[in-house]
N, C-alpha and C positions, 0 to 999 in steps of 0.2 A: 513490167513493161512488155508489152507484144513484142515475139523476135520475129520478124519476118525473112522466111527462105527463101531464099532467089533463087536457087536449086540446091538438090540433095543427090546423089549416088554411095549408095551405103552410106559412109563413116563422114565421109565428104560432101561438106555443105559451104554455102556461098549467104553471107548476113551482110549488108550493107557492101558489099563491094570486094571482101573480105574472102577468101579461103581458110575455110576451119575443118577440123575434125573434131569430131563429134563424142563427147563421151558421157553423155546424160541421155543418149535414145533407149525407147523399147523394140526397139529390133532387135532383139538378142543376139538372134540368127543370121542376124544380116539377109534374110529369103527377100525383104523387099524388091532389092534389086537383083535378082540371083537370074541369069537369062530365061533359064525355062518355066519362071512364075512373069516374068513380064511378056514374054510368047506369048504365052496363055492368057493374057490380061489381053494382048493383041488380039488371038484370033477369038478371042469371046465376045470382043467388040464389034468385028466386022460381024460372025456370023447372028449375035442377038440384037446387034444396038448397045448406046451407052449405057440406057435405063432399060426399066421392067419393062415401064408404065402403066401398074397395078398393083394391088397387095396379092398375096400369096391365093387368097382362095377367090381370087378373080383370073386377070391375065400375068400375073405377076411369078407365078410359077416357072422355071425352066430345066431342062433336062439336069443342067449343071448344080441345080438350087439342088435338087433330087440326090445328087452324086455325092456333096459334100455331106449333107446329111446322115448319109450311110457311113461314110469315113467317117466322121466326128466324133460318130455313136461306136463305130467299132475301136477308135480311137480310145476313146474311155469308159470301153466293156459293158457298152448301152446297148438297146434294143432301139430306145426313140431319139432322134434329136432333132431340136426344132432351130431353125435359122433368124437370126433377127440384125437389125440396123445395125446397132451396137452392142456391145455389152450391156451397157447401162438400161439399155431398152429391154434387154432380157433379164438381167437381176431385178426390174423394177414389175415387169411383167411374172415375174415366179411368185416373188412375194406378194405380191398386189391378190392373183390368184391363191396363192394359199394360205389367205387370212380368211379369217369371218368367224360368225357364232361359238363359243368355248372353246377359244385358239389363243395360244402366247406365241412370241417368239423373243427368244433370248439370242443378246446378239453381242458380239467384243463390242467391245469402245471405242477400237480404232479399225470398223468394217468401213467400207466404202461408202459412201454416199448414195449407193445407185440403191442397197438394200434401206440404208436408212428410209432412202424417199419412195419407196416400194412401201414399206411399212405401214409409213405416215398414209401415204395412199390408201390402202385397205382397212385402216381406221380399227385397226386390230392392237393392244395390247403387247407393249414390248417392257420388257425387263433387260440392262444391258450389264451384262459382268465385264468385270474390270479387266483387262486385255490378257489374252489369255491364262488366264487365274479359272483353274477348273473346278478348285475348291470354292470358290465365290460361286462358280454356275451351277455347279452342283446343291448348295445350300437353296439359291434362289429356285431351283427345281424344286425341288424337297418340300419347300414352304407353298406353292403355288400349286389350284386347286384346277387348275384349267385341265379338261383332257384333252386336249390337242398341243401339244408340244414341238415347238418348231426352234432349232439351234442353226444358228446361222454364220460361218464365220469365212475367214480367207483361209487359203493352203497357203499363201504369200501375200505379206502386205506390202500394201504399194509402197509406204514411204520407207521403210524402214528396214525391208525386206523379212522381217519376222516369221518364223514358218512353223505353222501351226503343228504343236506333236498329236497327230491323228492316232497315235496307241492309245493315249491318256484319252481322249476322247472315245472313242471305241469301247474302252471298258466302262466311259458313263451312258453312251445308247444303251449297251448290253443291257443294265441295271435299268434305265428307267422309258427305253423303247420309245426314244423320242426321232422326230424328223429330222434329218442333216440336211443342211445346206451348204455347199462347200463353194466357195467362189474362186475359180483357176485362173484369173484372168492373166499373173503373173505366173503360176505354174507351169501350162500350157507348154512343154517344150523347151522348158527350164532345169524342172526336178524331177528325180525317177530316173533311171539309167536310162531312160531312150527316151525321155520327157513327156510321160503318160503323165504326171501330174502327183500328187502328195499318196494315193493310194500307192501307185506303184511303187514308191518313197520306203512306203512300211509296210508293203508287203501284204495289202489289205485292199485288194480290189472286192470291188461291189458294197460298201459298208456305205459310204452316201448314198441317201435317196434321190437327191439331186448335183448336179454338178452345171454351173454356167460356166462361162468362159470369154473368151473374146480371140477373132482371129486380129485383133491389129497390132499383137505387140511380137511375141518370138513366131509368128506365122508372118509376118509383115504386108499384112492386107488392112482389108476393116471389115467389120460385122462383130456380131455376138452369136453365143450359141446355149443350147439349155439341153442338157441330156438326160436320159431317166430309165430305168426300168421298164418293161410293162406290166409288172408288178406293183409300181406303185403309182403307175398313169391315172387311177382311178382316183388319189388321193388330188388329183388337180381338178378342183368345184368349181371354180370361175374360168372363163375365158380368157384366152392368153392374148389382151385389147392391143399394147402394143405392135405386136404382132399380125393381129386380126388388119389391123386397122393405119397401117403404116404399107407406103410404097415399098416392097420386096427388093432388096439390098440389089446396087446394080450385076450384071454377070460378067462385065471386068473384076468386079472382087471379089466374085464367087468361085469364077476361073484361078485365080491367082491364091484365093484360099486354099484351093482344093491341088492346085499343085504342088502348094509350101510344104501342105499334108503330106502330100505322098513323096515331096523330097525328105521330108523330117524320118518319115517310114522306113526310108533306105538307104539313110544315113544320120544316124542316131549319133554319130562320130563329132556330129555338129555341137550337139549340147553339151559335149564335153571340154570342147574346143572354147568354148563361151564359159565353162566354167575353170576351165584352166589361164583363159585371157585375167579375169575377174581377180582371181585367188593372189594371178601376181602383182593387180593392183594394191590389193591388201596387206598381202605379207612386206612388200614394200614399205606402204605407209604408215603399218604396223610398226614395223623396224625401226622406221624413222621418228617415231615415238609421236605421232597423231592419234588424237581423240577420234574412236571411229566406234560405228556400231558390233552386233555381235559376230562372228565370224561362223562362212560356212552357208552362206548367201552369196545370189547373182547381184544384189544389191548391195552397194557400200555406200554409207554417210560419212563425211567428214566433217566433224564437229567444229566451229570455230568459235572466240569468244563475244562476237556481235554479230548485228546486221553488218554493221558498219565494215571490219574486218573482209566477210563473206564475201558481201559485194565488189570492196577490192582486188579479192584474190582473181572472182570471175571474170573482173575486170583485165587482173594481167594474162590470165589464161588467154583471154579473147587477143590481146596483144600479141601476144608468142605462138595464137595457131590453132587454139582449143575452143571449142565451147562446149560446156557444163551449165546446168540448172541451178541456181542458189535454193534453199529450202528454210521452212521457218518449220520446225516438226514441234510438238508440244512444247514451244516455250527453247527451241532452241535452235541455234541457225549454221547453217552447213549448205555444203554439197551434195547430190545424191548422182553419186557416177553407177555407170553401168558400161561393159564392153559388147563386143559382139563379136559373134565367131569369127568375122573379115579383119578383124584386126589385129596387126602386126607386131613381132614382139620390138621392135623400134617404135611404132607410134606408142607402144605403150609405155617401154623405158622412156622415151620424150616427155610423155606428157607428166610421168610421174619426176622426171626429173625438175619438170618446169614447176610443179603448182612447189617442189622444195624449196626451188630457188626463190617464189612469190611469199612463203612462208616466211625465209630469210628476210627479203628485202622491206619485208610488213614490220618484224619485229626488231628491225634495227631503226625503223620511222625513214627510211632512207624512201625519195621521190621517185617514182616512176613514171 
């Protein structure tokens, strides 16, 4: 069912008439509303307008579009970064681009949607290994005669928060010198001591050839981004059509990208803040003896044993002041919370108090 927002400020959102707090957003950081990225989102307005009113190699261009660019790319130890709508418009545009004539790409199982349909787009040859199982990719490399080699996976998955070990992968490029593509859109500001993303994680900057991204989730704007080398700019054979061919993301959330950036830049105090809110949802409902996923993620699932169950609990959450996302993840159905650095260690003892007492009240069949 569509939730519709009647307003949001940070954490603090309004659903049907209702004041809630929020614990299933991707604002990590809480930047959305942060004063000096809504400033920014202001005087970008007044001085370019709301829109472009072009694509990029027309009038769609703006000083600001230029600006972020260079931060992005400095951001994740790039030379090039190209701007785009969404994420999705940029994962779908990379891979679409670098498919064709004796090219595979191997890709997890549970990659996003935006590379799958990039793929299917380029009419290119995928082989998908079992979710990160490197022994499976490894084998299916091995057996595969194709010389263009393209591995495509997440630093962070969406649902589940999964974080890809980029060692183990590293020593299989090493061996068989294939293309990475690494998809940040969760990373972004997340992992890494100062939220540079899974390379800085392990200590292995520059080992992806490619890196997309997305500002909408811990930068709290919208767009996507695609960063690269100029070492391996030449390995991009098609045009990036997306891109090409799409109105150039408005300069209120270019402004407001580009400032998230450079608050995240000079206060990196943030991402830690956001993984110490998280940790103590965990260890909590850890404690509490909850089915959860693996620890050590900005992402927590709570497992429950139906639809039926899940729906109730978000149901009493919504009652007492919360809202949370229900999730159906292979075949099993839960919560996926997430905090943000603005939030309080009271909103979060509350809320973890509540979904126990909802836990209670489920398993004694008592009515609410």
């Amino acid at each position: 069912m569509l939730q519709v927002i009647e307003s949001r400020k940070a954490q603090f959102i309004k659903i049907a008439g209702k004041d809630l707090i929020i614990f299933s957003s991707n604002d990590y950081l809480g930047l959305s509303h942060h004063p000096e990225v809504l400033k920014a989102a202001t005087e970008a307005a007044e001085a370019f307008g709301c829109g472009t009113g072009g694509a990029p190699n027309t009038s769609g261009t703006t000083s600001l579009h230029i600006k972020l660019a260079g931060e992005i790319a400095e951001f994740k130890h790039r030379q090039k970064a190209v701007i785009f709508p969404s994420g999705y418009a940029a994962n779908v545009a990379l891979h679409h681009c670098l498919g064709g004539p004796n090219t595979v790409f191997f890709s997890d199982e549970k990659n996003h949607p935006s590379a799958v349909d990039g793929i299917k787009i380029s009419g290119t040859p995928v082989k998908t290994f079992v979710h990160l199982d490197f022994n499976h990719l490894e084998k299916l490399i091995k057996d595969d005669k194709h010389s263009k080699k393209i591995v495509t996976i997440c630093s962070v998955f969406t649902l589940d928060g999964d974080i890809c070990p980029l060692d183990e992968l590293t020593r299989l490029k090493e061996k068989y010198n294939f293309i990475l593509i690494l998809d940040e859109a969760h990373a972004t500001g997340c992992i890494g001591d100062t939220g540079r993303g899974l390379e800085q994680m392990f200590s292995l900057e520059g080992v992806a050839d490619f890196i997309m991204g997305t500002f909408s989730k811990a930068l709290g704007s919208q767009g996507g981004f695609l960063t690269y080398s100029n070492e391996v700019e030449k390995i991009v054979s098609e045009p990036l059509r997306p891109y090409l061919y799409s109105t150039s993301i408005s300069p209120m959330a270019v402004a407001a990208s580009l400032k998230a950036l450079l608050i995240l830049k000079e206060k990196p105090e943030l991402v830690e803040q956001m993984r110490t809110n998280i940790k103590k949802i965990y260890d909590y409902l850890d404690e509490k003896g909850f089915t959860l996923n693996n620890r050590g993620t900005h992402i927590v699932n709570v497992y429950f044993d139906s639809q039926k169950m899940t729906l109730q609990v978000v149901d009493y959450l919504r009652q007492n002041g919360f809202f949370v996302i229900p999730i159906s993840i292979y075949n099993r159905w839960g919560l996926r919370l997430t905090t943000m650095a603005v939030h309080t260690e009271k909103q979060i003892n509350d809320f973890c108090e509540c979904l126990m007492e909802a836990r209670k009240v489920l398993t004694t069949n008592r009515s609410f």
